[in-house]
GUDREN-84647 format. One record per residue (C-alpha): residue in three letters; y, z, x; residue number from 1. Coordinates in Angstrom, 1 decimal. Layout:
<rs>
{res: ALA, v: Y, w: Z, u: X, n: NUM}
...
</rs>
This chain:
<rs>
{res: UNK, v: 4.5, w: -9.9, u: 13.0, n: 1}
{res: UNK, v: 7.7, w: -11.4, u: 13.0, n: 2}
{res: UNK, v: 8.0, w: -12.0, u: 9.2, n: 3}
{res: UNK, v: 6.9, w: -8.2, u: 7.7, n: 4}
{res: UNK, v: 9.2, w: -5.9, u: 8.6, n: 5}
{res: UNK, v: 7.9, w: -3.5, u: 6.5, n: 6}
{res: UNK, v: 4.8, w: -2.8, u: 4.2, n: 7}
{res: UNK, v: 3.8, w: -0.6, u: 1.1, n: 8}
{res: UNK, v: 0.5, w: 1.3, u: 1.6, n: 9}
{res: UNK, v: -1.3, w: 2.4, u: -1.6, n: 10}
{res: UNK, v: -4.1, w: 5.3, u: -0.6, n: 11}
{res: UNK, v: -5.6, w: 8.1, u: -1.8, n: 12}
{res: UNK, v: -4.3, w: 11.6, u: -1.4, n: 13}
{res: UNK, v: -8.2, w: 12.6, u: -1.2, n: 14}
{res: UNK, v: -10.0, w: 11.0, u: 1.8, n: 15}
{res: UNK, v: -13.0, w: 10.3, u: 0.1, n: 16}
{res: UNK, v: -16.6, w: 10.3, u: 0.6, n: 17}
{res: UNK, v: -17.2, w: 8.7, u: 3.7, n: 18}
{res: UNK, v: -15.4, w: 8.9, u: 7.4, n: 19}
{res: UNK, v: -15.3, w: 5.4, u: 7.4, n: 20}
{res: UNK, v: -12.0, w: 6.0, u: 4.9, n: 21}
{res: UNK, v: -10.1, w: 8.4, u: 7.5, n: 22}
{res: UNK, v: -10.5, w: 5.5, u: 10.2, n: 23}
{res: UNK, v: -9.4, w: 2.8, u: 8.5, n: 24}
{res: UNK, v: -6.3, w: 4.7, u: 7.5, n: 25}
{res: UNK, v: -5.6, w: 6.5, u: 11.1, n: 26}
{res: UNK, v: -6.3, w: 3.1, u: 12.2, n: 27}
{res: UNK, v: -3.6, w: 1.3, u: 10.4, n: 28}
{res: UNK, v: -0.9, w: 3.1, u: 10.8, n: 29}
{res: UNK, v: -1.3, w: 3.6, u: 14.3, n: 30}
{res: UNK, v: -1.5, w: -0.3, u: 14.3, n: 31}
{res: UNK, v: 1.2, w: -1.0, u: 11.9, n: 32}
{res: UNK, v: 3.6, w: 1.5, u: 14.5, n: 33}
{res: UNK, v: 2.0, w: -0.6, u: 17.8, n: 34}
{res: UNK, v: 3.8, w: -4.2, u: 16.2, n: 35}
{res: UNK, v: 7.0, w: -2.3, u: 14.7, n: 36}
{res: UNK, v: 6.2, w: -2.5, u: 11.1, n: 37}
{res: UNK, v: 7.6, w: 0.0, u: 8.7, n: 38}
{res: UNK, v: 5.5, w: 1.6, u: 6.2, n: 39}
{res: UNK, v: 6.4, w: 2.8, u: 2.9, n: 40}
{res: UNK, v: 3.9, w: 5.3, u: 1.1, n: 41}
{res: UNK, v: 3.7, w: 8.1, u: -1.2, n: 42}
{res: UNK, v: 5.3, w: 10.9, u: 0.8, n: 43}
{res: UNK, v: 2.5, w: 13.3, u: 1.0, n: 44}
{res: UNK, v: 0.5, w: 15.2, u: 3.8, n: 45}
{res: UNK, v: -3.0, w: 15.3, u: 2.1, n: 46}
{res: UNK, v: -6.1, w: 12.9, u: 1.9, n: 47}
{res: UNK, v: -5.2, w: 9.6, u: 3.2, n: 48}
{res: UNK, v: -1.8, w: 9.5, u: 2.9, n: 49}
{res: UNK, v: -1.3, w: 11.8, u: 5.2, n: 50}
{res: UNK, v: -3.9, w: 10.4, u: 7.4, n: 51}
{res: UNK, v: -1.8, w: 7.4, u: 7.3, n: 52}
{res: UNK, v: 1.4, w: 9.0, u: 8.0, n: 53}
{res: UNK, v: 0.3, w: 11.1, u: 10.9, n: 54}
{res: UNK, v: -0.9, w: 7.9, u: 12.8, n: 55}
{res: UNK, v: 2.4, w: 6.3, u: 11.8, n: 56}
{res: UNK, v: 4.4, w: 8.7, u: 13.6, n: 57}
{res: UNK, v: 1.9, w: 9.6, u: 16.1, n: 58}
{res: UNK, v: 2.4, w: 6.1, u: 17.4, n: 59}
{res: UNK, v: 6.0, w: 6.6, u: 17.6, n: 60}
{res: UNK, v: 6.4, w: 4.3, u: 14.3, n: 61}
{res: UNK, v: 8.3, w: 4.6, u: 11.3, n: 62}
{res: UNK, v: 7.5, w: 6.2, u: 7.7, n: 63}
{res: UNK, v: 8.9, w: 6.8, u: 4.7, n: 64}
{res: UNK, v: 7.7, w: 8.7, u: 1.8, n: 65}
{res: UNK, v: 8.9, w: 8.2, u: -2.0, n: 66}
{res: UNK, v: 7.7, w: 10.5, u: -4.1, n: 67}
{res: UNK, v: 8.8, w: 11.3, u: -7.8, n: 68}
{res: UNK, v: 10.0, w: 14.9, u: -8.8, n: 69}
{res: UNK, v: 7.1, w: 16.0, u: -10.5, n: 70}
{res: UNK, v: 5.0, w: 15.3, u: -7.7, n: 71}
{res: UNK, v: 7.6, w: 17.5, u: -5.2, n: 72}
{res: UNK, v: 6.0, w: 20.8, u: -7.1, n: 73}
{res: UNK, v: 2.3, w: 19.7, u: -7.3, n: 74}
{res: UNK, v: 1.5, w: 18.0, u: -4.0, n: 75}
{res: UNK, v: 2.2, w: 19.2, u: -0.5, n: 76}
{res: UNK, v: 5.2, w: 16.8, u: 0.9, n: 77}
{res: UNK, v: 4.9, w: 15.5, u: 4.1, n: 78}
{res: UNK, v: 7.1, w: 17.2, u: 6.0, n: 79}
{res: UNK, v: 8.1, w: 15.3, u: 9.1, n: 80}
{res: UNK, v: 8.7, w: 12.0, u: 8.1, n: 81}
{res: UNK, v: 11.1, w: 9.0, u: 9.2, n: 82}
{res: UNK, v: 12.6, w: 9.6, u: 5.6, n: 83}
{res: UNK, v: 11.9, w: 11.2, u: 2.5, n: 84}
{res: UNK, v: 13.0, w: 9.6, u: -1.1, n: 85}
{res: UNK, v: 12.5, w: 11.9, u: -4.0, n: 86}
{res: UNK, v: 12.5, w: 9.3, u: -7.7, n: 87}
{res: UNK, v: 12.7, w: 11.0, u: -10.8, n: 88}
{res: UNK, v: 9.8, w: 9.5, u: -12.2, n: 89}
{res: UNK, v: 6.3, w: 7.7, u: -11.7, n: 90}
{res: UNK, v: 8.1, w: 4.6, u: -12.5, n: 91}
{res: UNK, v: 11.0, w: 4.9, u: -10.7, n: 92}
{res: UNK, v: 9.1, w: 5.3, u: -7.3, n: 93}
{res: UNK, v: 7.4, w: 1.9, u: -7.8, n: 94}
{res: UNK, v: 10.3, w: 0.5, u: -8.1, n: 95}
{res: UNK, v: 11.8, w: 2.2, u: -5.0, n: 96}
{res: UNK, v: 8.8, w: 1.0, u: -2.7, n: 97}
{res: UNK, v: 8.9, w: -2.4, u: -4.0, n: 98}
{res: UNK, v: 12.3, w: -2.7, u: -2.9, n: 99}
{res: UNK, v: 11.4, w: -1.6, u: 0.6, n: 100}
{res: UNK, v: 8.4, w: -3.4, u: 1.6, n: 101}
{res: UNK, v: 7.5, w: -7.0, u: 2.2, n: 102}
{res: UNK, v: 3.5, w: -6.8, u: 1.6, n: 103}
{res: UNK, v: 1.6, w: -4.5, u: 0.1, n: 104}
{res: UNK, v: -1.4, w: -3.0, u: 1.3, n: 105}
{res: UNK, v: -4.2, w: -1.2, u: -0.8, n: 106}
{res: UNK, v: -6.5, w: 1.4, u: 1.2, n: 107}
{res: UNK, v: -9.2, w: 2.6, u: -0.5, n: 108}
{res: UNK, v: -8.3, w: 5.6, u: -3.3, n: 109}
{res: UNK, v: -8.2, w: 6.9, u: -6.4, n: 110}
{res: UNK, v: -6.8, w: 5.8, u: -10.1, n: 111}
{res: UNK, v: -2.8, w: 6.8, u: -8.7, n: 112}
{res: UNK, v: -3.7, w: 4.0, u: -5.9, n: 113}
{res: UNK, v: -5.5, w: 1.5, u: -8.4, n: 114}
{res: UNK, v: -1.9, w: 2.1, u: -10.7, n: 115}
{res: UNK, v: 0.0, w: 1.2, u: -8.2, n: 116}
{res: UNK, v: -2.4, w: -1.8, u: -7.2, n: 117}
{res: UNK, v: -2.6, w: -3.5, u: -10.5, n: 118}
{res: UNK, v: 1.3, w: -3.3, u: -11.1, n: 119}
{res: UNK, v: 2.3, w: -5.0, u: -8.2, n: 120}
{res: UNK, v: -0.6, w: -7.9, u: -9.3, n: 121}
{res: UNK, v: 1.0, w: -7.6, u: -12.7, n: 122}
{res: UNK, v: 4.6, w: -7.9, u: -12.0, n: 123}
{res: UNK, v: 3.2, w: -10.6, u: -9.6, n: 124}
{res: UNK, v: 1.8, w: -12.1, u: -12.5, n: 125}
{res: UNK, v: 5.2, w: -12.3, u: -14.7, n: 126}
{res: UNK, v: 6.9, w: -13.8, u: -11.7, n: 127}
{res: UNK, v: 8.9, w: -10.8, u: -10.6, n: 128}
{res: UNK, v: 8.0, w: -11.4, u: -6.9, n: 129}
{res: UNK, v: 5.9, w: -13.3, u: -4.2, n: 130}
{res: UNK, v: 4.9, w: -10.5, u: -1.6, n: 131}
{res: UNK, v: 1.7, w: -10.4, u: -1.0, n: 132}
{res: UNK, v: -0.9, w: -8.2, u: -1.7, n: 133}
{res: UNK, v: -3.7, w: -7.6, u: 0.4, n: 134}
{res: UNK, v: -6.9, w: -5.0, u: -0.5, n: 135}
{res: UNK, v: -8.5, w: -4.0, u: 2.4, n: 136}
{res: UNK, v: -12.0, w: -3.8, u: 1.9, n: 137}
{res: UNK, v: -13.5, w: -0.5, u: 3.6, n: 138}
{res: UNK, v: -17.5, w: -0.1, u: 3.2, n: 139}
{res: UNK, v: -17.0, w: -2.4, u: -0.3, n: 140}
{res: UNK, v: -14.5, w: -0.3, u: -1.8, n: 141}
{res: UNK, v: -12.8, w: -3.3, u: -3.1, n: 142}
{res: UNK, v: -15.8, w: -4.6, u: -5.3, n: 143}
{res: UNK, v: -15.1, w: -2.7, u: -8.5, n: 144}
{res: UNK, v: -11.7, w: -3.6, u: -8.8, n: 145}
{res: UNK, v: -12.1, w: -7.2, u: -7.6, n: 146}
{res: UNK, v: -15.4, w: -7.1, u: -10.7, n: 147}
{res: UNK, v: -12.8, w: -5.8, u: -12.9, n: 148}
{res: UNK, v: -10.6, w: -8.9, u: -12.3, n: 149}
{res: UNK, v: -13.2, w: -11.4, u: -12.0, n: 150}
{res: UNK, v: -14.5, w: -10.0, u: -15.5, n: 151}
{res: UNK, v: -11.0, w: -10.3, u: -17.8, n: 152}
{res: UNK, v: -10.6, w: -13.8, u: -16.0, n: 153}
{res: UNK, v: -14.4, w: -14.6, u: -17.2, n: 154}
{res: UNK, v: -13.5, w: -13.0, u: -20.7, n: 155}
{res: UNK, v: -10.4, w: -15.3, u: -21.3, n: 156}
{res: UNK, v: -7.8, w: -12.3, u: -20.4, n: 157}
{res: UNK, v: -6.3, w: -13.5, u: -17.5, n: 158}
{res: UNK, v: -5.7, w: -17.2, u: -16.4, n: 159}
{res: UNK, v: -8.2, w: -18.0, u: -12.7, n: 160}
{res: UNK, v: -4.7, w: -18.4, u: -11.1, n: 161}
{res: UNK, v: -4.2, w: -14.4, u: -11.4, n: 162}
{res: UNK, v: -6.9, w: -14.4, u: -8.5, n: 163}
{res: UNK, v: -4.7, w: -16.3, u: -5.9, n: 164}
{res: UNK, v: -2.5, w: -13.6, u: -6.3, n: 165}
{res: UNK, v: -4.3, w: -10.8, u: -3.8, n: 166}
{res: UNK, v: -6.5, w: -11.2, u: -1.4, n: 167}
{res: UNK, v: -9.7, w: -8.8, u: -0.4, n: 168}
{res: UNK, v: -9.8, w: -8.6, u: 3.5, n: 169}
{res: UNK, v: -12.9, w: -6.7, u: 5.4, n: 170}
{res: UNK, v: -11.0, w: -4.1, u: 7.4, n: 171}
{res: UNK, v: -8.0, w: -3.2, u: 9.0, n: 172}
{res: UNK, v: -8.0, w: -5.5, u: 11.7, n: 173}
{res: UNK, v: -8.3, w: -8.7, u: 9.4, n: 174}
{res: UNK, v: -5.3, w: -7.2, u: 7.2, n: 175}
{res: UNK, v: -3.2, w: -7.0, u: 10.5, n: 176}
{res: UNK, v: -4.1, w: -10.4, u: 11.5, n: 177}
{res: UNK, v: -3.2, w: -11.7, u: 7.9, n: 178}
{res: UNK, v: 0.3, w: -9.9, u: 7.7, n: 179}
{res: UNK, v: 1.0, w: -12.2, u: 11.2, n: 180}
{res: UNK, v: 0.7, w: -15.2, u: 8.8, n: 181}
{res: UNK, v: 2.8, w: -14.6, u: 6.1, n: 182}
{res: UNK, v: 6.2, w: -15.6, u: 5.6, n: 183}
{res: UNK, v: 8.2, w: -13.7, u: 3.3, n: 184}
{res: UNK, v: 9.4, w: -14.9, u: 0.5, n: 185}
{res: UNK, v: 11.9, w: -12.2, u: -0.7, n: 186}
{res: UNK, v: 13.0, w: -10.1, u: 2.0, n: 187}
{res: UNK, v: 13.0, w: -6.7, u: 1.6, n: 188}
{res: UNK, v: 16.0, w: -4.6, u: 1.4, n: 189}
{res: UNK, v: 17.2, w: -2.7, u: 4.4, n: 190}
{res: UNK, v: 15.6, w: 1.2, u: 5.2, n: 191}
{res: UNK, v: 18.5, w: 3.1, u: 3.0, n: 192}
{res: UNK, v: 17.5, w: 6.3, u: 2.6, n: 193}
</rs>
């Protein structure tokens, strides 16, 4: 993984339903860590996130969190990350984690993760950047928001092009063997905390 230095990962700060959800997450950040990627994520220690960042660091890799003030008083911060960026708003912290990462990569989670999904697709859309986005599919957790897509393409509300601009991969594994693929268009900038 020569070209991704480091990735965004959208997940829930719930696991969810099913165990299948813990894997994955464990299982990607222990992997990201084994090829030296970075990972930037949403700084906290619950539900998947903190899944994620556990097997990050775990694996002797590094993580950095970005979370907005208002968040620092309602959720429990992570607190031994590779860095810690406190935003002071929603906004702001997208922003942040775009700047960091190469790729982005959406775990499974709740409306906070689809947010941050569909606003790297749109600012995709408006020609803001090229990094990929990749979905990675656990136990069909993709399908609504893919059907959600699919339908305001259908409908005349998107153009067919906005589907080239994410792909849906089936599991970790085939997300870590697509990051070894891509190039990067617009490198990242460097890990200032």
């Amino acid at each position: 993984m020569s070209h991704v230095r480091t990735v965004a990962v959208f997940c829930g700060s719930r696991t969810g339903a099913s165990p299948a959800f813990h894997r994955a997450a464990a299982t990607l950040g222990r992997r990201l860590a084994e090829v030296g990627v970075g990972v930037v994520y949403g700084g906290g220690q619950v539900g998947l996130m903190g899944v994620l960042a556990n097997a990050v660091l775990a694996a002797g890799g590094r993580v950095v969190g970005v979370i907005p003030e208002i968040l620092m008083r309602q959720e429990v911060v992570h607190g031994g990350l590779s860095g810690l960026i406190v935003t002071r708003d929603i906004a702001s912290r997208k922003q942040r984690m775009f700047d960091l990462a190469d790729a982005f990569i959406a775990l499974p989670g709740g409306i906070g993760t689809l947010d941050e999904t569909v606003e790297m697709l749109t600012w995709r859309q408006l020609g803001l950047h090229q990094k990929p986005v990749l979905i990675c599919d656990v136990q069909g957790s993709a399908a609504p928001l893919v059907a959600c897509i699919e339908t305001a393409v259908a409908q005349g509300f998107a153009e067919p092009s906005f589907l080239d601009f994410f792909e849906v991969l089936p599991g970790v594994e085939a997300v870590l063997a697509r990051l070894q693929m891509v190039p990067v268009t617009n490198r990242s900038s460097q890990w200032t905390l």
